[in-house]
C-alpha positions as CSV (number, residue, x, y, z in Angstrom):
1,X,227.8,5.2,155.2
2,X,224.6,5.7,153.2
3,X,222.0,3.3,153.0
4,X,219.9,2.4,149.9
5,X,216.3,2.0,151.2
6,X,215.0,-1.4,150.8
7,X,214.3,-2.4,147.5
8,X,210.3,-3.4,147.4
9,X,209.4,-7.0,145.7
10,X,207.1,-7.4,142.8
11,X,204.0,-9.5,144.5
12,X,202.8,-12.1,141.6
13,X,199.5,-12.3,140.8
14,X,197.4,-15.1,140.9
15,X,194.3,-14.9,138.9
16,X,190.8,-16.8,140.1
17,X,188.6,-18.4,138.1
18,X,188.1,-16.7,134.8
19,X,189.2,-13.5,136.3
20,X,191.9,-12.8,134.1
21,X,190.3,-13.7,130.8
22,X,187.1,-11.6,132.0
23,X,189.4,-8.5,132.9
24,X,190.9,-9.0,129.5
25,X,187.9,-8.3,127.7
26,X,187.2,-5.3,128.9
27,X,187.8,-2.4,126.5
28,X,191.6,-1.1,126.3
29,X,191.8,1.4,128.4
30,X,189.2,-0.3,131.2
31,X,192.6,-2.6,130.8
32,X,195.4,-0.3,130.5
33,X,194.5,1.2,133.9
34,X,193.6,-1.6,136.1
35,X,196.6,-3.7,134.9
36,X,198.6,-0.2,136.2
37,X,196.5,-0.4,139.5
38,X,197.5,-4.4,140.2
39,X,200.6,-3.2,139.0
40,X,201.0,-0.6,142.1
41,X,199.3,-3.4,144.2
42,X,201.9,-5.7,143.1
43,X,204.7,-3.4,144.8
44,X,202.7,-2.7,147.9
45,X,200.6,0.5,147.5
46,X,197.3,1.4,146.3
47,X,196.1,3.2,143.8
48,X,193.3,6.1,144.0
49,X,191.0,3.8,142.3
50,X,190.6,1.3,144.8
51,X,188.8,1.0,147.3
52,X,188.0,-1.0,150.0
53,X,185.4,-4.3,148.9
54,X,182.5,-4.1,151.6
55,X,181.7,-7.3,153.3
56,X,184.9,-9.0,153.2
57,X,186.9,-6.9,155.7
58,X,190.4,-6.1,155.6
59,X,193.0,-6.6,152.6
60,X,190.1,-6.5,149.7
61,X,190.1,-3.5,147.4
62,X,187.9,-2.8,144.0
63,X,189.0,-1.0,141.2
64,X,185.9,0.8,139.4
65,X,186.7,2.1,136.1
66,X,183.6,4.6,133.8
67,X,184.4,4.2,130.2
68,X,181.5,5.0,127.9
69,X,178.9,5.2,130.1
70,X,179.5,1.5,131.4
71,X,180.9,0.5,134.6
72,X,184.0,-1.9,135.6
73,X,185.0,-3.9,138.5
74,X,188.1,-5.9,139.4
75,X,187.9,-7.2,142.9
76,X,191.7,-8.5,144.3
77,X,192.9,-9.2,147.8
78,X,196.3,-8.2,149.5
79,X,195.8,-10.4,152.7
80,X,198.1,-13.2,151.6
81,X,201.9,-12.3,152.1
82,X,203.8,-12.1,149.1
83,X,200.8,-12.3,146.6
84,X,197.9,-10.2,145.3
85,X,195.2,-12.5,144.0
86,X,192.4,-10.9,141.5
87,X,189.3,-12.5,142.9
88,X,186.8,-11.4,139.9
89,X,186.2,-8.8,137.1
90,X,183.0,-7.6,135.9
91,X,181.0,-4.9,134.1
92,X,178.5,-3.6,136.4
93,X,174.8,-4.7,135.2
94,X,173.1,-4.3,138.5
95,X,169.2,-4.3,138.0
96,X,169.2,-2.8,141.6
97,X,170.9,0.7,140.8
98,X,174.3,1.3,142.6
99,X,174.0,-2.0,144.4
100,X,176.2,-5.2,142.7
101,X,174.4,-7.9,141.8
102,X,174.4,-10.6,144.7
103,X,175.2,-13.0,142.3
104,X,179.1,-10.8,141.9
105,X,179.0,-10.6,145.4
106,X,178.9,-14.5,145.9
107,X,181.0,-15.3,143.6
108,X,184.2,-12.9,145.6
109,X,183.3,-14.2,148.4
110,X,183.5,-18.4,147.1
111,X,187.1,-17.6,144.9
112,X,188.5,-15.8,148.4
113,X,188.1,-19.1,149.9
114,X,189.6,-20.6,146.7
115,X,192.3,-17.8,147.2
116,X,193.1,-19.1,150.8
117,X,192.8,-22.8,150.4
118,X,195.4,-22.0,146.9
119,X,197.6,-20.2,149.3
120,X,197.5,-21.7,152.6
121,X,198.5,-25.3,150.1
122,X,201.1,-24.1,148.1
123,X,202.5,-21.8,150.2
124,X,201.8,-21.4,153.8
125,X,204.7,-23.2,155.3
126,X,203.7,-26.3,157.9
127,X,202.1,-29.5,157.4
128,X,199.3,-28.4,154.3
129,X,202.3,-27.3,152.3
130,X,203.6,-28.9,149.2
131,X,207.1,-28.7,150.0
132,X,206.9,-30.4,153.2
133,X,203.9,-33.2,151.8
134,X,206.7,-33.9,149.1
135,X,209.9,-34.0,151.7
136,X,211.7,-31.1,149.9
């Protein structure tokens, strides 16, 4: 008998913030290849591009794309089963060099507390989950 390997699930995303709407001004091909590096996200790998968000531990990844001389950032987490969440997206302005701006840094580390708190309520199962609050 020959087995089909298991088929791998799309992950939705779920966009903090004005993450989306940020990434989405970016210019087109800033666009083109993050959108194909959630899109590998979404079906469980990772793509050359990102790499691992400092000071957040485990599960957060940044994709840093060049185009014309300026720098991009999407920041997204993988640590919530079934989901990737894009946390923020930015062009890189730092005054400080290669460092980002505290102010970037901040705001990842507020909207992945948003990211849990959205998760663990609508869809953690146990007491905190919709479902169960509504009796369904």
């Amino acid at each position: 008998m020959i087995r089909k390997p298991p088929v791998k699930r799309e992950k939705p995303i779920q966009w903090v913030g004005s993450s989306k709407s940020d990434l989405l001004d970016f210019p087109t091909d800033v666009v083109s290849e993050m959108g194909y590096a959630l899109g590998v996200a979404q079906f469980g790998g990772k793509h050359p591009a990102a790499k691992p968000w400092k000071g957040e531990g485990a599960g957060v990844f940044e994709l840093v794309e060049s185009f014309e001389g300026n720098a991009y950032r999407a920041i997204y987490t993988v640590r919530f089963e079934g989901f990737v969440y894009v946390l923020h997206a930015f062009q890189k302005k730092s005054p400080s060099g290669i460092r980002t701006a505290q102010a970037d840094i901040d705001l990842v580390s507020e909207r992945l507390k948003r990211a849990r708190e959205h998760f663990e309520s609508n869809y953690r199962p146990g007491p905190k989950s919709k479902a169960v609050k509504h009796g369904k």
